[in-house]
Structure formats: C-alpha cells, structure tokens
Steps between C-alpha positions, in 0.01 A plus 500: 500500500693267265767734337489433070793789442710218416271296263619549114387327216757397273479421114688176441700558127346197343141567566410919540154552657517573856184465750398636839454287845188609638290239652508430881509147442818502305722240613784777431375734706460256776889403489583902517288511794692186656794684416379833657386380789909343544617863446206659772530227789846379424706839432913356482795659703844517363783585706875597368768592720824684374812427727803767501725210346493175353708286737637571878724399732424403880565813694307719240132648482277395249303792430148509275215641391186332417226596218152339578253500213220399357533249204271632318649842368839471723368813684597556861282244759265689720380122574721395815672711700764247685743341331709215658852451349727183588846411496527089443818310515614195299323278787179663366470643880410886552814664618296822559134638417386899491160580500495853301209771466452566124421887483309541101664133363854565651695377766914536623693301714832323589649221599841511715699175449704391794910433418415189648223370205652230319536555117230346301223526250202727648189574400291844540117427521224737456125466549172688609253319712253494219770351304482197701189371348603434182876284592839623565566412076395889481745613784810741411760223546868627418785279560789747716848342491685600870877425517708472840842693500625645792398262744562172249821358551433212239399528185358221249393379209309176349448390159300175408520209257257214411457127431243275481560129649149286422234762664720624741651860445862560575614799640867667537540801687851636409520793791829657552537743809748823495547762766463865489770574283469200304718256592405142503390359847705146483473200737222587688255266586128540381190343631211508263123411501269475204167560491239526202160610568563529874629124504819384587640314208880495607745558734892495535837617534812599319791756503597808266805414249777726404283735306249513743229234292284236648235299301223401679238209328167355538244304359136634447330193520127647475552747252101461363471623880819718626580800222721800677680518824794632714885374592568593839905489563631604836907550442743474803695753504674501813486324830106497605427737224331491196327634223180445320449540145147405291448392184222525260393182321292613185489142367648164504468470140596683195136374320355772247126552476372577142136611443280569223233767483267498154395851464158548613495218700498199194595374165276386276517243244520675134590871690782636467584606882827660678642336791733662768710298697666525844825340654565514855761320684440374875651786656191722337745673292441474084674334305642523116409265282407378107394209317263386223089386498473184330175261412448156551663404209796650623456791223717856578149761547719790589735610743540708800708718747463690774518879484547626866481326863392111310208619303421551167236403269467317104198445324308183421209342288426148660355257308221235603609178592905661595698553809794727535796465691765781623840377463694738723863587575615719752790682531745192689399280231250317659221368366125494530164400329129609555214377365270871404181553622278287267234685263157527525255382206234767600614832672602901429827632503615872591807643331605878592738670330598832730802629331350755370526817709144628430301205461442145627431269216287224624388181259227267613495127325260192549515129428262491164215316729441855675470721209203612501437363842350859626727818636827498688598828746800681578511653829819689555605608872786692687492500868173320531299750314325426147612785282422327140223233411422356126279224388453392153336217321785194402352492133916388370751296632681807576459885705687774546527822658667796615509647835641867556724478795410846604191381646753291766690639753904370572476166615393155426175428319301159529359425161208174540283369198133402572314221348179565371366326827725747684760241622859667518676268227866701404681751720794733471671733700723746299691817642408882367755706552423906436743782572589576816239666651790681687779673431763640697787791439784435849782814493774627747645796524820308374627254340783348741514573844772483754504323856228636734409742272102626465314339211199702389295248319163649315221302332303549240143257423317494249241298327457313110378825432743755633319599767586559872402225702464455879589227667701307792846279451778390706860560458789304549856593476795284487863497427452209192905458555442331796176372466462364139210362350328429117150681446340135364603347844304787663138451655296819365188684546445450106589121514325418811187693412415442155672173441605259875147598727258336190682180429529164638825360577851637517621715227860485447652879530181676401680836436651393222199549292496892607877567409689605165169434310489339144263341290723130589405602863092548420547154311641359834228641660241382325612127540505564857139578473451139294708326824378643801176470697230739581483547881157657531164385480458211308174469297389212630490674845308796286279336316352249815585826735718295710627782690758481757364574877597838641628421821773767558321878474669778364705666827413893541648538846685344813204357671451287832179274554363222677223347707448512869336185622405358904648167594256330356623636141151652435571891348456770764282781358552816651862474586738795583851431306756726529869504351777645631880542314757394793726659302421880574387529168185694659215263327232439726141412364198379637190306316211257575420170339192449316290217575702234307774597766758666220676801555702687218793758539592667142683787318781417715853610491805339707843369395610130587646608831162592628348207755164547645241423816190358368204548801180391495225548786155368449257775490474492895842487502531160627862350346429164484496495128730350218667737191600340186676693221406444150799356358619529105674175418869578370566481141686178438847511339493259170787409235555818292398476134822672437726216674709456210657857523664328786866528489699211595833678588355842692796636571712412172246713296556808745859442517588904375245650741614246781824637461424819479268531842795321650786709447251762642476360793820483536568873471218576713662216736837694480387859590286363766176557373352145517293408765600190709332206719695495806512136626407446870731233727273202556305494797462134668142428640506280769127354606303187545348334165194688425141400436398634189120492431392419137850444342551369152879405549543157357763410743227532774358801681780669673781295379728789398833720572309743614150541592335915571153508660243732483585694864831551378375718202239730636700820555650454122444785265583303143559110488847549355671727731395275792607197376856672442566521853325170591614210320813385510742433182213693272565833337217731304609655240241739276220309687639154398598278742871291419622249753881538612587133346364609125475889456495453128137364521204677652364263775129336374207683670226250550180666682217269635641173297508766161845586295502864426770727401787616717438830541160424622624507837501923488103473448417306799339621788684388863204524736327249245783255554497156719816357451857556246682139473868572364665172320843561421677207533502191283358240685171762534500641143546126271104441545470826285754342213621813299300736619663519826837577375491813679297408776181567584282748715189310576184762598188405675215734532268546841265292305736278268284618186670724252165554270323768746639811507256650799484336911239520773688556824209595680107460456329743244847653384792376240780660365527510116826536279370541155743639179457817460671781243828464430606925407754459214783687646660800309855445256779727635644699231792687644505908429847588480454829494386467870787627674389209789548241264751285657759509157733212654270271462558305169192510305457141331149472326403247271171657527555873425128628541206356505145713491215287508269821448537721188203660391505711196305829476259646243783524244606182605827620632629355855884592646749305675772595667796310695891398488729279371705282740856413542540214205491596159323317209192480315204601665202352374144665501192307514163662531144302522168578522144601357262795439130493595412340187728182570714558243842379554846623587890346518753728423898440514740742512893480516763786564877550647675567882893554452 
C-alpha cells in the first residue's frame, strides 16, 4: 500500500486556502508513487568506516570499524551481510582486499602494512554487493596518507611551477632529495621518466647540486588530452645501487575553473535571482577569489567575493536584451573574465533563505507570461523520502512559504518546483541541521596520569532529550603528541553520512562544516548546497522510471554454486556434487542438481585460507562430466573522486610522526627487540636453458638469469620461503622479493603477462605454478624501462591465465580458491599489572587502545579500562557511533600522561 504519512498540505503566505489530493488520477500522486516505488525496489546502502588514526606509517596497522546503513533513516543495514573493504595505491591497483561478515550493519578489521610499502597516497574503499548497482560515486572512499621511515634512506620533496608556450604547457619540477637526517644528497646522478595519463611524455638525466636540488622539465603537448601524472626518478646512490622516489603530478597548469550556479537552476529576465559561484584550480583544490559583474555596456552591477573554499554568492536582476560578465581576480593577481549564464525570458526561479534556525523560508517567482498559468508544487525530500508537499494556484508574480524544519530530519533536503504540467522547473538542495541527536558525557578517574598507569575511562549517552540511549561506537586512542591532526581534516561518521555519501563530486574537507559551529559556517554551508550536485536519482530517471538494472544481489552468506554439464555442455540433471575444504576446516556437503544442471552451496562460513575439492558424479556416478563455478566479476578500481586530497610531498607532511616512529625503532633496534631478515649467501643454479610453456617475457620465453620450473616447486609450503633458498642473488624480505644488485626496490611481480603488487608473491599457490623467470641483470631488465629497476620475478600459471581462480586436474573434480573471511584480529593492550608482562620491553604506541565494540547499557553507561604507555603527551579521545534510531555520534576528548 502506497504510504501518505508523509503527504502535508501547506498554505503558501500569499494565497491561504489549502486543499486535499484525493483523486487516483492525480498526476501528484502518480510522481509519489514513482518515488515510492525508488524507496521499495531500490532501498540505498551507506557505508562509513572510522580508522584508529588519520595518517600511518609503513610498518603500522591500520585498524577500523565499519557502520553499514540504510540511507534512508541512517539505521544499522540488515540488507547485506558481506562487506568487501580495499586498500588502493597511487597506481589505482588493489594492494589488498578483505571480504568481512557484517553482524547487525557492523563490521572490524585491519590492515598490517609491510616496512617495505613505499610511502604514498592510499585510499580505503568500502562497498556492499548491492552497492554495486548503483556506481562506485556512492562508495566510502577516504584518501589514507602512508609515510616510509625506517626503511627509507632518502627522503624528497617536489614543488611545481607553470608556463604556457603557444598550447603547449610547461612544466618545472623543482625536487630536492635529503637523507634521513636531512642532509642534502649532492652529486648524485638521477634518471627520470615522465609519464601523464600512463604515457611517456619525457625522459632524462641530471645530477643533485650542493643542496641536494635537481629540476626536472617537460612539455605537455596534449594537454586537451593528458591532465595528471607521475615523475619517476631513480637516484644512484652508490655503485649498482639506487633508489626510487615517485612523484605526483596534479597538473601541468596552474588554470582556475570558475562556475556559476543561479539558484534554482536559472535567472530570469526582470527576477531578481542569487547566484553562487565556485573556483577550483586544476589540482581540485578551491581557490580564493573576487571581482565585479558587469553588463554589456560595461556598467559596475555589483560585486563579489568568496566566503570559504572559492564560493560565495551576490544577487542579481537581469534585464532583457543584457549580458553579464564576471571580472575576476584571484589571489596572485591574475586575471579572468566569464561571460554568466544568460537569462531566460520565460521561466521560475527558487530562492531559499535557511538561516533561520526554525524555519526554511522559501519564495517562488515567475516570468509575468506564467502568472496565472495554473499551479506550481513544492515537493520537499531528505533521503529519498517525500516528507512535505504544497501546491497552490500562481494567481501573482510572486509565492511564499514557510516550512517547519522539524518535520526534516539532520541532513540534506532536495527542494524541486512543479509546473502546472508537472515538469520539474527549479531545484534546491539546502542543509537542516537539528541538535545533535546525541550527546555524550567521557570521564576518568583522573585528570593526569603517569606512565603505564590504569586509566578508568566511563561513558555516559544520552539523547536531545536527556535520556539514556543504547547504542554501538568505536574508540580510538592516541597519543595526539605524536600523532597530530586538525578535526576539519578528519573524515567523520557525521560528515560522511549526512553530508559526502549524497553528493556528487569531491567535497573539499567535508568536516569542516561539523566543527566550531557558527552561523558564518551554516552560510558556508548553504552555498555548498547552491555548488554541488545531487548524486541520487535524477528525475528524469523517476519520472520515465529509467531504473538502473539490478545485477549484483544483496549478499546474505558465503555461498558456492555452479552448473554441472556432459561434454557436450548440455546441463546434467540429477548430478551428485559434493565439496570438500582441503584445508581441515571439516566442511563437507553433498547436493544434487536440478534439471537446469545448477547446484547451490549457501550459509557458508570459511576464511581466505580455506581451498576446496569441487566433485561432481552424474547421478549413476559416471565422472565424465564438466563443473563450472559461478563467478562474480571483481569490482573495478576507478580514479577516486577524492584525488585531489592527494599529497604531493607524502612524507614532508608526516615529517613529526616520521621522526617519531623512527627514533623508536631505533630503541627497539638497540635493546634487541626488533625483528630482523637474515640474508641468505647466494646460491648459483647451474642447468640447461629451460623451456617455459606460455611465457609472457618480452625478451623471449626463457631468456632469463634464472629460470624455476614447476617440478622444482612441488614440495614448497609458501612461494616465498622457497624461492629464498632457490634463486640465486634474490632475498625475501616480509614476502617481497629484492634482487642483490637493487635492494632498495622491491623486484616487479608480473603473473601471466599482468603487473600486480609485490607482495603478491605471499598469496600464490606453488603447485599452481609452471615456471618463475628471474631478470636481474641489465641487458634482461631494459625491455621493462623503469619498471625493472629492481628486477623482475616473472610468474606463469599451469594454465598461463590469471582470471580463474578454480582448475580441473582430473575429470568431474576441480579445486576452488575463493576469498573467504578475513577475522579482524584482536589490539593488544598490555596489563601491567600482570606480573608476566615482560616490563623491559619499551612500550611505544602511537595507538594507545583501540575498541571497536562499546555498547552502552540501559542507562547508557559503557566502561573502559587500559594503560598509558611509556611517552608522555596528550592523549586524544575519539568516540563514534549510533543508537538504533540512527542518530549520530563523534565525540573528542583530550587529557594528560606526565
């Protein structure tokens, strides 16, 4: 049954007689129906994840929690159950992926980075299966900067300026190299290659001066084509070693975008109309700016500037028959002018006013050829959902009304006029913001604390209306001296939820709006609302019920299915399939296909160790019968909408905390608490040239140092540890294999004629393997340009094809390898009043605690308890979460260890 709870008829100021909808046929009606059947069939996921810090270094564990819930009301999910969470790299390449069972909306895990990742601008990214079907726009996306410190001997930074010769764009890349205790890194020779858009633009050589500076320029000679790239510099440091060091390239131009947005969606000639206005630069990031609107006859209109991140708004009244023109000036002094958005003769324009803290004061205008044209309707949504509707006849130029902003929840709210024919014809989103629905009282039993001395930490929640309140949240603790951050930089369960998951586009630091609030700050807001895009449903798509296709279903379980066909490919009906874990696990199940040949094995749980034995038997258990397992394509990994929160200079911006994590290391180093690689003597292989089946080596099958077959790696337990003791003049270290000529650079994995990450190697499988092909030296590794610096470990599978990830070794049975559960491991907070605590061992957290599960009790009281470590500072408290009604929760809290 349609639900009507939200229809309310509202009295427009000007014109006070109100009406009811009744009839069936109601062209009204029909839309809400369009728009219910969106919220039935189409229900949105949201996913936030909160992260025990803002930034990390390589060595560290990045540890979360993720909140899955329905758009709607922001109440836990009960939709999907599975939730896959990726860590991306700046080559937009998956460095790792965790599949995670969602128990009532949440989910925990971790991700351990290796000392060996290179520092760099990561990404976490979220999604449901369900999610899938409506783009990755709607993903949790959250840009994670990782530094390098104890294993990075060079440190660098770039900085960029711009010229402009004809249509060509000028680049100069000023980088200047240091080492670990900053000294310049002078005379050293640096090889560099340039590449924009994946395309090599440029290529050279030059050496470090005195202070440790080397410029490298190019020319971007497509730049309608080629936008953003990377500088890849490999510095000699001594003989037959060297260092690589990448560097972003944003832009190769310093060009500043400027766009107009009328309010409502137009201006119209004879209305007076506000527009908001938007400067971005080509790096994504705003920019400042003001300037003056002038006609055609070069007249001063008014002037402008921009309030916060390039926007701001002024008011017009264009006049038939005259243009306007922006003359703008940015902060440099530069110059710029912009013709406006011309006028339109015939038309309606929206203005909102929403300062006011109760109401939303909303004024409807038309071009004098529509008065009295027939009604216009306001429809009024937040999170898909129609709470207000009002219709009135246009009898004067001019409407107005008053919406309570009680009847919205916190959050945006779509405002869209209706002509009298029911065509949307003005639209505004605008920002409600209530109290918080949450509130939260944080107190230990002191107020400064010593060095490993118990906290006892007590919360308190309660809701708008003093009441107890139930509910889950996450905490993290940190020491903010050596881990510093500002709350607008922050990604937050308020910002990401009510503000980032329902626009289009990248926001720059979303938090900002949800910190120190003022009245300025709900202005800035509000002209946010004017400049950004709605993500959702458009109405075109509602109003012609151009739905988007459902392929991806909403994941309950671990499941395993398929179809058993003969060898003719015809379904076998009847068939006995049974699966078997070959990893002791202790699943065994049995089931029979139907007559279209499927079988289906659900409500399954295994982690992504787990490898099975698929057998099928036709029902006279004859094996001469194929098995093929349904296979979900991979989500893709696409340009982040947040790219430009990419940092240029990584490891500049962590400088404090890089310091910090290294001096630990090397007190752990000096009391002989940090684990080491011990380095095997190189073993020489002697042997005939191989024949390698189904190589991609582009110096020719076989032509290598080295070449392992597939006899030579059956008895292996894991891929790396064999490898360590046969190949010569190639160590593993933490899974990553370095050749003896370059140990600063990880060797490049390439599996089946496919780059994938170093550390890849620790995932493969050596009973799947046909051949390794080692290139070390130069004359083997200059086909592969700069991406066999290091060398390179080339991989070929039994079957050369890397997109399968199950093999038939014998008729009627396969083996299947699909990802399973990744178990979020458990954060070790040391008890010192254990007496088996081993005290010598210095206790260094960045991370003090971190408790992904609080759950407050019928007074809406939870305890935590724990100790301080061995460096004092300012420990910093952050809570986040929700209650069962989806109201929110971020709480900070600061206090003192001596």
């Amino acid at each position: 049954m349609r639900r009507f709870h939200f229809l309310i008829l509202a009295v427009f100021i000007c014109s006070a007689y109100s009406f009811s909808i009744k009839t069936d046929d109601d062209p009204l009606n029909k839309i809400i129906a369009k728009i219910d059947k969106i919220l039935n069939e189409y229900p949105q996921e949201k996913v936030h994840i909160h992260t025990d810090k803002p930034y990390y270094v390589a060595g560290d564990t990045i540890w979360f929690k993720a909140y899955i819930v329905n758009a709607r009301q922001n109440r836990l999910s009960g939709l999907s159950q599975i939730l896959y969470v990726d860590l991306i790299n700046e080559k937009d390449s998956l460095e790792k992926k965790l599949r995670l069972p969602v128990i009532s909306g949440l989910a925990l895990g971790d991700f351990t980075l290796l000392d060996s990742l290179p520092e760099g601008n990561y990404r976490l990214r979220a999604y449901t299966n369900w999610m899938r079907n409506f783009g990755e726009e709607y993903y949790f996306n959250k840009t994670i900067r990782i530094g390098s410190s104890y294993t990075n001997q060079v440190f660098s930074t770039v900085s960029y300026t711009y010229s402009t010769v004809g249509t060509n764009e000028e680049v100069s890349a000023n980088i200047e190299y240091t080492d670990n205790q900053g000294q310049p890194i002078s005379g050293k020779e640096v090889r560099y290659v340039v590449e924009l858009d994946n395309r090599n633009v440029a290529h050279g050589k030059g050496t470090t001066d005195s202070e440790g500076k080397l410029v490298v320029r190019f020319i971007n000679k497509q730049p309608f084509l080629l936008k953003a790239g990377k500088i890849t510099t490999t510095l000699e440091m001594a003989s037959n070693r060297f260092k690589k060091k990448t560097f972003v390239i944003k832009s190769t131009n310093s060009q500043v975008d400027v766009q107009f947005f009328p309010e409502g969606g137009q201006l119209i000639n004879g209305i007076r109309g506000r527009v908001a206005f938007k400067a971005v630069g080509s790096d994504g990031l705003s920019r400042p700016l003001s300037g003056t609107i002038t006609d055609n006859e070069n007249k001063v209109i008014t002037d402008f500037k921009s309030l916060h991140a390039g926007m701001g708004t002024f008011l017009l009244t264009p006049d038939a028959g005259k243009t306007y023109t922006a003359k703008i000036t940015f902060d440099d002094g530069s110059q710029k002018s912009i013709t406006l958005p011309a006028a339109l003769s015939s038309g309606y324009s929206l203005i909102v006013n929403n300062s006011d803290k109760d109401e939303m004061n909303i004024r409807i205008s038309a071009s004098p050829d529509l008065v009295g044209s027939g009604s216009v309707t306001l429809i009024a949504q937040a999170n898909e959902e129609v709470l207000f509707v009002a219709r009135n006849t246009l009898n004067k130029s001019t409407i107005a009304a008053s919406i309570p902003k009680n009847r919205f929840p916190t959050g945006i709210v779509r405002l869209t006029v209706f002509s009298a024919t029911y065509v949307p014809v003005a639209e505004r989103l605008l920002f409600v913001r209530h109290a918080p629905a949450l509130k939260m009282d944080i107190k230990n039993d002191k107020t400064t604390y010593a060095q490993r001395e118990k906290v006892n930490m007590s919360i308190a929640v309660k809701d708008s209306l003093d009441k107890p309140v139930q509910g889950v949240f996450s905490v993290a603790i940190v020491n903010e001296t050596k881990v510093p951050s500002k709350e607008e930089d922050e990604t937050t369960i308020l910002s990401d939820l009510l503000l980032s998951s329902d626009l289009k586009g990248y926001i720059e630091k979303p938090n900002y709006y949800f910190t120190e609030l003022t009245d300025t700050k709900d202005q800035q807001l509000d002209i946010l609302m004017m400049t950004q895009g709605w993500s959702r449903f458009t109405w075109q798509s509602t109003m012609s019920e151009a739905f988007p296709p459902i392929p991806f279903k909403p994941e309950k379980s671990l499941s395993i299915s398929g179809i058993v066909t003969n060898y003719g490919k015809k379904p076998v009906e009847g068939s006995k399939v049974m699966i078997l874990a070959s990893n002791g696990s202790g699943i065994i199940l049995n089931t029979v296909t139907g007559a279209d040949g499927r079988f289906n094995f659900d409500n399954l749980q295994f982690n992504d160790s787990t490898r099975f034995v698929v057998q099928a038997r036709t029902s006279k258990n004859k094996k001469n019968v194929d098995i093929k397992i349904d296979q979900v394509p991979g989500q893709l990994v696409t340009k982040s909408k947040n790219s430009p929160d990419v940092e240029i200079n990584v490891n500049a911006t962590l400088l404090s905390y890089l310091k910090v994590r290294r001096a630990e290391s090397d007190e752990l180093r000096k009391k002989g608490f940090l684990r080491r690689n011990i380095l095997l003597d190189e073993v020489v292989i002697s042997e005939k040239k191989a024949t390698v089946k189904n190589s991609s080596n582009l110096n020719g099958a076989g032509n290598a140092d080295a070449v392992i077959l597939a006899d030579r790696l059956q008895n292996c337990v894991s891929l790396d540890q064999c490898l360590q003791s046969l190949l010569a003049g190639v160590i593993i270290q933490g899974g990553i294999a370095y050749s003896t000529r370059s140990m600063g650079t990880p060797m490049q994995l390439i599996l089946d004629g496919m780059y994938v990450e170093p550390d890849y190697l620790t995932s493969l499988i050596p009973q799947e393997i046909e051949s390794i092909e080692v290139l070390r030296t130069i004359g083997n590794t200059a086909i592969y340009g700069s991406r066999g610096g290091g060398g390179v470990l080339l991989i070929t599978t039994k079957r050369g094809d890397s997109s399968y990830s199950y093999r038939s070794f014998a008729p009627g049975i396969i083996t299947y390898n699909p990802q399973g559960y990744t178990i979020g491991r458990q954060f070790y907070s040391p008890n010192y009043r254990n007496p088996k605590i081993n005290a010598a061992i210095p206790d260094l957290r960045s991370t003090i605690l971190w408790v992904p599960n609080v759950i407050t009790d019928s007074l809406g009281k939870a305890t935590i308890n724990y100790f301080t470590a061995d460096d004092p500072g300012e420990y910093k408290v952050t809570v986040e979460g929700m209650d069962t009604n989806g109201g929110l929760l971020r709480q900070i809290y600061r206090f003192i260890v001596n």
